[in-house]
C-alpha angles and dihedrals in degrees: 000000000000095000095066095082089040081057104050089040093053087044096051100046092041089055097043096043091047084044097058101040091059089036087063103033074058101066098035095059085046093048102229121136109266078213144031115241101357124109103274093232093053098050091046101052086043089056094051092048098061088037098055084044092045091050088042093051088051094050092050098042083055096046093053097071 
């Protein structure tokens, strides 16, 4: 019972983390800015950045059932 929140957590983050990585990869091979009006190196590594924790929480929420 407890590890359906554990589930839909790891889940979420998992899909939003991957989402954004190949959103952003993406737009960098397009070359087109990740952001409007932010240094392009900046946004990208930002982005990259969410998008690597979120991927790792999801991992690890997964992992803890």
């Amino acid at each position: 019972m407890e590890s359906a929140p554990a589930i839909f957590a790891g889940l979420v983050f998992a899909l939003f983390g991957g989402a954004l990585l190949a959103w952003t990869g993406v737009r960098l091979r397009r070359g087109e800015p990740v952001a409007h009006g932010v240094s392009r190196v900046a946004s990208a590594t930002l982005a990259s950045l969410a998008g690597t924790v979120a991927l790792a929480l999801g991992v690890y929420c997964l992992t803890r059932l």
